[in-house]
KETI-748881 format. One line per 2 residues: number of its first residue (from 0); their letters; for each residue z, y, x of C-alpha. Coordinates in pm, whole numbers, padded with zeros to 5 digits. Example, Ala and Ser with C-alpha at 12.3 -4.5 7.8 and 13.67 -1.06 7.14 Angstrom:
<nodes>
0> as> 00780,-00450,01230; 00714,-00106,01367
</nodes>
This chain:
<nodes>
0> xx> 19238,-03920,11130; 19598,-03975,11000
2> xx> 19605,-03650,10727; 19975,-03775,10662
4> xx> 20113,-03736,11049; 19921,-03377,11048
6> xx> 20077,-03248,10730; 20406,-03311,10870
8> xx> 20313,-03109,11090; 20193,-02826,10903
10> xx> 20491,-02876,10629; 20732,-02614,10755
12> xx> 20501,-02365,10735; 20411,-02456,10355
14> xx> 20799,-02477,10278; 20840,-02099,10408
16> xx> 20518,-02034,10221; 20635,-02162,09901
18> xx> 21030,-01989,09885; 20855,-01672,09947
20> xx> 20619,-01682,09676; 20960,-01833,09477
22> xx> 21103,-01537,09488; 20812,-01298,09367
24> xx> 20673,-01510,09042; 20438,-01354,08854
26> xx> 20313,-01423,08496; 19991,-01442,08339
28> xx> 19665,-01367,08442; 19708,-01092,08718
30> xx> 19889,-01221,09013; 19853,-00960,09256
32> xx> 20108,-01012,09519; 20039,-01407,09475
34> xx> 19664,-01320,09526; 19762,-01148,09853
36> xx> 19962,-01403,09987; 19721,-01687,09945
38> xx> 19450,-01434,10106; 19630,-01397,10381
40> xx> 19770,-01774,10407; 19406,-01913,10418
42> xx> 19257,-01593,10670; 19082,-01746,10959
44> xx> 19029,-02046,10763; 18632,-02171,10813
46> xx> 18634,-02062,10422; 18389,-01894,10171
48> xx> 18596,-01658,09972; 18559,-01498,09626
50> xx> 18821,-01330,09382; 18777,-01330,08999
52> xx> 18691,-01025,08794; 18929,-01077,08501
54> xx> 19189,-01267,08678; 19334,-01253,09022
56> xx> 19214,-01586,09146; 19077,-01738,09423
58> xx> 18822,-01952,09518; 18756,-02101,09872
60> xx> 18458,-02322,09974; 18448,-02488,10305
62> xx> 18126,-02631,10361; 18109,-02944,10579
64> xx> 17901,-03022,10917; 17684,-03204,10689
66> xx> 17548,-03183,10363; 17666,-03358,10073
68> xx> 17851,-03328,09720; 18163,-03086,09615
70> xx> 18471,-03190,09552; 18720,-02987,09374
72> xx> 19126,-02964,09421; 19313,-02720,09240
74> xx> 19659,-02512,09258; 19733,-02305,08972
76> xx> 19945,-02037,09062; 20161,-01852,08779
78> xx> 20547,-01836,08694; 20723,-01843,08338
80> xx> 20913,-01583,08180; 21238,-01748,08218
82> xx> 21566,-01586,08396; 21594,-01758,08719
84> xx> 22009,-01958,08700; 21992,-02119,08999
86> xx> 22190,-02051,09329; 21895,-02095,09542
88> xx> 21879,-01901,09877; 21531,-01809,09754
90> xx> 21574,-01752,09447; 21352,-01518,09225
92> xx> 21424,-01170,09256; 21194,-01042,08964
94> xx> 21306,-01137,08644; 20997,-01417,08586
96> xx> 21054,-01821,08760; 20884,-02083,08878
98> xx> 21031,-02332,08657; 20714,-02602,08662
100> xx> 20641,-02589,09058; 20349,-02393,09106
102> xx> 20457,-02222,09410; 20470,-02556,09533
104> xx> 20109,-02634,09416; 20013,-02312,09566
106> xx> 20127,-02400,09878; 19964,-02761,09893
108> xx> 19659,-02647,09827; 19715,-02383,10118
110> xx> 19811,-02704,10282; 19494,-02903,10205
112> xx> 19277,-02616,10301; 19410,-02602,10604
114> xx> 19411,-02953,10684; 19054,-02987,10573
116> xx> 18929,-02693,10786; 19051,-02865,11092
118> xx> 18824,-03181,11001; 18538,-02953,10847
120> xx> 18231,-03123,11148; 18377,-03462,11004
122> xx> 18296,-03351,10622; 17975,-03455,10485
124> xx> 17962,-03214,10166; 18194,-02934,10036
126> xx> 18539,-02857,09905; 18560,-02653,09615
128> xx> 18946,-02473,09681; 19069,-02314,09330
130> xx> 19376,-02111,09323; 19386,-02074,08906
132> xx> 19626,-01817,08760; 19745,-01837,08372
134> xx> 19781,-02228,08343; 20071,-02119,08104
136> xx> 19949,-02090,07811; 19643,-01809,07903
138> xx> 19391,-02077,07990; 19321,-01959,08363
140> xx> 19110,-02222,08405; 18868,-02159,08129
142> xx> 18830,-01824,08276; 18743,-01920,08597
144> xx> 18492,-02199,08494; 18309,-01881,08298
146> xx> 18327,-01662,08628; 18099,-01989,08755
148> xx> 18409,-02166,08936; 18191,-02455,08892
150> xx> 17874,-02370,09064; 18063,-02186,09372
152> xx> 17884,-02420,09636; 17528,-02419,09449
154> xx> 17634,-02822,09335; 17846,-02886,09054
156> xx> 18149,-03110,09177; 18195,-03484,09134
158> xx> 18514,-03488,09114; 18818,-03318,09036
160> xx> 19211,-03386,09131; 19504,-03182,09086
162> xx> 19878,-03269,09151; 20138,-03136,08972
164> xx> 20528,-03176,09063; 20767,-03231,08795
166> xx> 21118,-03293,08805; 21229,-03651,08612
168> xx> 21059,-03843,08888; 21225,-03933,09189
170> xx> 21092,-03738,09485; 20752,-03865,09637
172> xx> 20641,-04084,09358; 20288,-04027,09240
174> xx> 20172,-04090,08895; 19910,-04140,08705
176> xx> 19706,-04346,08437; 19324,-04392,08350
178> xx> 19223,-04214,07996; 19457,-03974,07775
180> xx> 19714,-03865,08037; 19809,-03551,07868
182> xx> 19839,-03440,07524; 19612,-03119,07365
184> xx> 19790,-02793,07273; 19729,-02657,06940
186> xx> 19916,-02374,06766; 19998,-02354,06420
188> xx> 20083,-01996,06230; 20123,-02012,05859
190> xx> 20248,-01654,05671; 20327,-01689,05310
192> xx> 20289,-01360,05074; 20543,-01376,04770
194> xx> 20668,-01009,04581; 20991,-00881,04753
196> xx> 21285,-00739,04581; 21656,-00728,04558
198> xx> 21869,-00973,04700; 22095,-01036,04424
200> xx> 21812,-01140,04106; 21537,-01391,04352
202> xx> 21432,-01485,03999; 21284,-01110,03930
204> xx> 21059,-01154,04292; 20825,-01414,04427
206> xx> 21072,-01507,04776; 20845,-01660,05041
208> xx> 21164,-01739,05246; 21234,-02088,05104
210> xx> 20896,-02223,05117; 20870,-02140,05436
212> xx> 21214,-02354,05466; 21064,-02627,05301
214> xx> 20703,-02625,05481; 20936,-02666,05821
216> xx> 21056,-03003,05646; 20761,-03069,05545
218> xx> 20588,-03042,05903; 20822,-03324,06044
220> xx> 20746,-03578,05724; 20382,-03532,05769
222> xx> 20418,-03595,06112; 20568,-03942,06041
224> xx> 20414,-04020,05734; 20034,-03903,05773
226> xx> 19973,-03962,06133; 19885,-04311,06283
228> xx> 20215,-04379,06519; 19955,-04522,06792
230> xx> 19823,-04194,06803; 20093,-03975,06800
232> xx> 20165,-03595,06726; 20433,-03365,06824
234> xx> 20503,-03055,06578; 20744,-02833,06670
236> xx> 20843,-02503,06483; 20929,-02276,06719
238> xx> 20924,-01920,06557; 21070,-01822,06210
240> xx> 21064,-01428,06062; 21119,-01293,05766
242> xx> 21316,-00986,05637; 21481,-00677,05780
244> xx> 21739,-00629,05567; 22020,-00918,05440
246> xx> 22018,-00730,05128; 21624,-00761,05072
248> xx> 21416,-01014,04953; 21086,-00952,05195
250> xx> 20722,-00983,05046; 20646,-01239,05348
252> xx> 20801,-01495,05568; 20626,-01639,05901
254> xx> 20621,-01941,06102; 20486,-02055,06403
256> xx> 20467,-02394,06591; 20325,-02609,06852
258> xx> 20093,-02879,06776; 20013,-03141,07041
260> xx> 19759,-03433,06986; 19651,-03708,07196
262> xx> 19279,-03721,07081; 18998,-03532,06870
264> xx> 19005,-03715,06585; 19391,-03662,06517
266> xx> 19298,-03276,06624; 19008,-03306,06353
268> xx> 19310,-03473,06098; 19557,-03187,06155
270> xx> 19276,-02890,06121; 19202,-03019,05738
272> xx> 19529,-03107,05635; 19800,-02876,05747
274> xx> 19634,-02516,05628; 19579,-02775,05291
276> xx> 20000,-02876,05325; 20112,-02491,05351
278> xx> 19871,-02416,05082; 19971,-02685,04827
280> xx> 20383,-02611,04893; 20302,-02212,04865
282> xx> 20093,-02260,04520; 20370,-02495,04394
284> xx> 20610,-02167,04425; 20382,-01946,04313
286> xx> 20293,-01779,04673; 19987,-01741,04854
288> xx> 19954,-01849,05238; 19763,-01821,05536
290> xx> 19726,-02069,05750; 19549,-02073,06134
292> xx> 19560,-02402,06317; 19331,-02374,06639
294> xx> 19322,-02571,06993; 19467,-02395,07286
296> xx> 19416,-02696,07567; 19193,-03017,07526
298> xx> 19363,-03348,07607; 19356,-03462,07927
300> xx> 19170,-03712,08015; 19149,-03874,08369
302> xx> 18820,-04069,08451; 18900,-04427,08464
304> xx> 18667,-04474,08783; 18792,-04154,08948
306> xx> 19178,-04268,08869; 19146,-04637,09007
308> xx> 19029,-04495,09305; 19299,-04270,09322
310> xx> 19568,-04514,09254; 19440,-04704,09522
312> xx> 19394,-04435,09793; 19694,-04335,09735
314> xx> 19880,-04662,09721; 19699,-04745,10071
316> xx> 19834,-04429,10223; 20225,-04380,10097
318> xx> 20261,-04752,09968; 20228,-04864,09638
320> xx> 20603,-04864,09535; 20519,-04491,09566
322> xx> 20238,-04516,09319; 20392,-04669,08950
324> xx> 20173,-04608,08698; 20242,-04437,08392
326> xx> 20248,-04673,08111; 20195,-04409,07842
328> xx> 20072,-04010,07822; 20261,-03756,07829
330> xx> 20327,-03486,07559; 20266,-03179,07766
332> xx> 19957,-02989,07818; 19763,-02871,08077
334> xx> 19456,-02627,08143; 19311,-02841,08428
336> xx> 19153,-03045,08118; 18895,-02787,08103
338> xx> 18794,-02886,08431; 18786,-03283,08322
340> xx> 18589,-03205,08035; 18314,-03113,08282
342> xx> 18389,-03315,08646; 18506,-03663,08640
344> xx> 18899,-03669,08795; 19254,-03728,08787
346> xx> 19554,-03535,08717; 19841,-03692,08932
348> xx> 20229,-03629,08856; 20413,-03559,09180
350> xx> 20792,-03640,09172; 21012,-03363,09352
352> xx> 21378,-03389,09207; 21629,-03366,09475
354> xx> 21847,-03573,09555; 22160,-03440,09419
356> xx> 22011,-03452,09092; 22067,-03700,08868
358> xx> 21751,-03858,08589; 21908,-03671,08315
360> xx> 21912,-03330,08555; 21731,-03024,08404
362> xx> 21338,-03056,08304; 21019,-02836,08421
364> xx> 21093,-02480,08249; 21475,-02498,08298
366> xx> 21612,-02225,08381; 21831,-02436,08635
368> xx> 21541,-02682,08759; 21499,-02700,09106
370> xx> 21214,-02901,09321; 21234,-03018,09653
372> xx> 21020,-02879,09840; 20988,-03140,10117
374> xx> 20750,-03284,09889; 20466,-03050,10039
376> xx> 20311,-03231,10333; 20241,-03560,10103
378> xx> 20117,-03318,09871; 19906,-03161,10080
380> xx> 19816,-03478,10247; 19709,-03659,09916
382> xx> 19476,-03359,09820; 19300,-03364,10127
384> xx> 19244,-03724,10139; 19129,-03730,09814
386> xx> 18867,-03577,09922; 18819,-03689,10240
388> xx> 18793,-04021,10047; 18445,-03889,09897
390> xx> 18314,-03657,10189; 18403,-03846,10493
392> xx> 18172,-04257,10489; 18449,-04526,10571
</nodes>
């Protein structure tokens, strides 16, 4: 079986697949028209099909000519909020974008399930196909592991892959590493109360507003000061309110950031100390705060077993000057970590930036980012040998 030669074949149909789902992105958890278009891509597929209750995904199960373990591959499906600028033929026509590729991950998994069917006699065990909405920022794929995602072929998997494309890697270059390869996803909130009054006389009032200017200062010290460097954090303040009126001193001022952490025990750190930071800088002023920190995504960890194999499957089909490995983690987040929490697997970086694009060219969520979409048969390809690599005996 050459899966590469046969997802060449199948690529142009993936490519229309994915710029028609690029122009109808859809955010969150209820993907409708998505939904529809994956049911229909995979109809008269050898597949066992089931839809989610609180979230339009879908789950396919194609069970093998002979029995054996699941494997599970993944394609999460949802857009971003962000006002499509590019001058794409396809381009969105809705308002929302696919600005981190997952039209293109809904396509190779399309891709993969299509590939697989064709080779389903060969298959000793089952593939576990989920189609995940809400990967941004909704955790889709918590919800589906409570609908029972992971018990949908009576065996819980043994292993788990996902590829995601992004666009600072040349395209066709698959990445990886063993351990930590993506950070956790925490949000902070901190409000602080003060007494309100006129602007012109702060010193009759309590104002919140400047020590909510000084915890943003703050945030970035403790970040450098209280935090071991070989275990890095990344605290960004992305939301300030306060006041209505330019005239007013308000009775509260707001913030809200993003936390991410490369392990539990820096997670653990964070949860005591930064509700104790705002705290300390709001008594000092003579203001009371609130403070939430909580986890929104795990870290990532890949399986170090599960990720040498991968590395070397895939470095055995494309070449390993295709297959560089990622020296350090990166500071995004993904859901999929749910899933590695549970099942042993890898999360693999795809590279799609075009090639009139330069390194420094626009990043996943750009309103400008483009991928190139010949990327799909590998794409498709890799999944399915992945698992071919644990259903089919060498």
């Amino acid at each position: 079986m050459n899966l590469v030669e046969e997802a060449a074949a199948i690529a142009p149909g993936l490519i229309d697949l994915r710029r028609v789902l690029h122009q109808i992105p859809e955010v969150g958890l209820d993907l409708p028209k998505t939904q529809a278009m994956v049911l229909d891509a995979v109809a008269g597929l050898p597949l066992e099909i089931s839809t989610g209750k609180d979230l339009t995904s879908v789950i396919g199960v194609l069970r093998g000519g002979q029995p054996g373990p699941t494997v599970l591959l993944r394609g999460d499906m949802d857009a971003l909020p962000v006002v499509e600028e590019t001058d794409l033929e396809y381009v969105s026509t809705n308002g929302n974008m696919h600005a981190c590729g997952h039209d293109l991950h809904t396509a190779g998994l399309v891709g993969a399930a299509r590939l697989l069917s064709a080779h389903r006699e060969e298959l000793q065990g089952n593939v576990l196909f989920m189609f995940q909405p809400g990967e941004e920022g909704l955790g889709g794929a918590g919800y589906m592991i409570r609908e029972g995602l992971l018990q949908a072929t009576g065996d819980k998997p043994i292993a788990a892959y996902a590829i995601h494309v992004w666009s600072h890697a040349a395209k066709g270059l698959f990445q990886t590493r063993p351990g930590t390869m993506m950070a956790g996803s925490n949000q902070l909130h901190i409000t602080v109360h003060g007494k309100g009054g006129h602007g012109s006389s702060p010193y009759t009032t309590v104002d919140p507003v400047p020590v909510v200017a000084e915890l943003v200062l703050a945030l970035q010290t403790y970040a450098t000061r209280r935090v071991d460097v070989f275990d890095p954090v990344v605290i960004t303040v992305t939301q300030l309110a306060a006041g209505v009126a330019v005239n007013v001193i308000p009775n509260t001022a707001r913030l809200g950031a993003t936390v991410r952490t490369l392990s539990n025990a820096t997670f653990d750190q964070l949860s005591r100390e930064l509700p104790a930071l705002a705290e300390g800088i709001a008594t000092a002023h003579g203001c009371t705060v609130e403070a939430d920190f909580s986890k929104q995504y795990p870290v990532t960890i890949n399986d170090a077993a599960r990720t040498a194999e991968t590395s070397a499957l895939l470095g055995e089909v494309f070449g390993a000057e295709r297959v560089p490995p990622f020296d350090n983690p990166l500071m995004g987040s993904e859901d999929f970590s749910m899933v590695l929490e549970q099942v042993p697997g890898t999360f693999v970086m795809l590279g799609a930036r075009p090639d009139d694009v330069g390194e420094d060219g626009p990043s996943n969520h750009s309103s400008v980012v483009r991928f190139d979409d010949a990327v799909l048969g590998d794409q498709a390809a890799a999944l399915a040998q992945l698992a071919t690599s644990h259903l089919i005996p060498a």
